[in-house]
N, C-alpha and C positions, 0 to 999 in steps of 0.2 A: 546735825543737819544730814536728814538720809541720802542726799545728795552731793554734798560738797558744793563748793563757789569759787568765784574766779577763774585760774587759767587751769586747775586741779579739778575742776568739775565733771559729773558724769557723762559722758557724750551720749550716755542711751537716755537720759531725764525724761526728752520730747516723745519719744517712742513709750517709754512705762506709764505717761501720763495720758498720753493716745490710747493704751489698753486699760488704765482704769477706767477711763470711758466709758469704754464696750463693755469691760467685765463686769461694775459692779451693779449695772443693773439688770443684766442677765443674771445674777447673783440673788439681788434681790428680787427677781418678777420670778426666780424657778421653789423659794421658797416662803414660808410662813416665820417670821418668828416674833416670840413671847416670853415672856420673863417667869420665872419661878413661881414666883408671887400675884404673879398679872398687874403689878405696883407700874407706878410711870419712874421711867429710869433717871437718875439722876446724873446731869451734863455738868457738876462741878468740876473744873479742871484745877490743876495745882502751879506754883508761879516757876516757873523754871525758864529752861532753851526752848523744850519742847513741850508741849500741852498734854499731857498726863490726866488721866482721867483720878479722881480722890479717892473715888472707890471703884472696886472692880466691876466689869460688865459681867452678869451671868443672864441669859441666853439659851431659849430655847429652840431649836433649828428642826421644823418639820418640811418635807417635800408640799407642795402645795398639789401637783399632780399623783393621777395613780401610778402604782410601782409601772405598771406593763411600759409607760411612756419612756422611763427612760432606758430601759436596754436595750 
């Protein structure tokens, strides 16, 4: 559990979940991304504590903007 529970738990939880918020769509709207293969990715998870994906993600990560923008 990335966070722990009960009286052991993270005090910063609310805050990290308030900045995935904001980050990960700023994440996703500053780039493109695509698979190797351009195949549709496969969302099997495996049974465990935590949801594990069955096979690995590979991901292609292009800027969606020109270079000049971001520096």
């Amino acid at each position: 559990m990335p966070f722990g529970s009960g009286r052991r738990s993270c005090p910063g939880t609310s805050c990290a979940l308030h900045m995935l918020y904001l980050t990960m769509p700023n994440f996703l709207h500053a780039f493109d991304f695509s698979t190797p293969s351009n195949d549709l990715i496969d969302l099997s998870g495996t049974v465990g504590l935590t949801n594990m994906k069955s096979t690995p993600l590979e991901a292609l990560v292009s800027p969606r903007l020109a270079p000049e923008v971001y520096k």
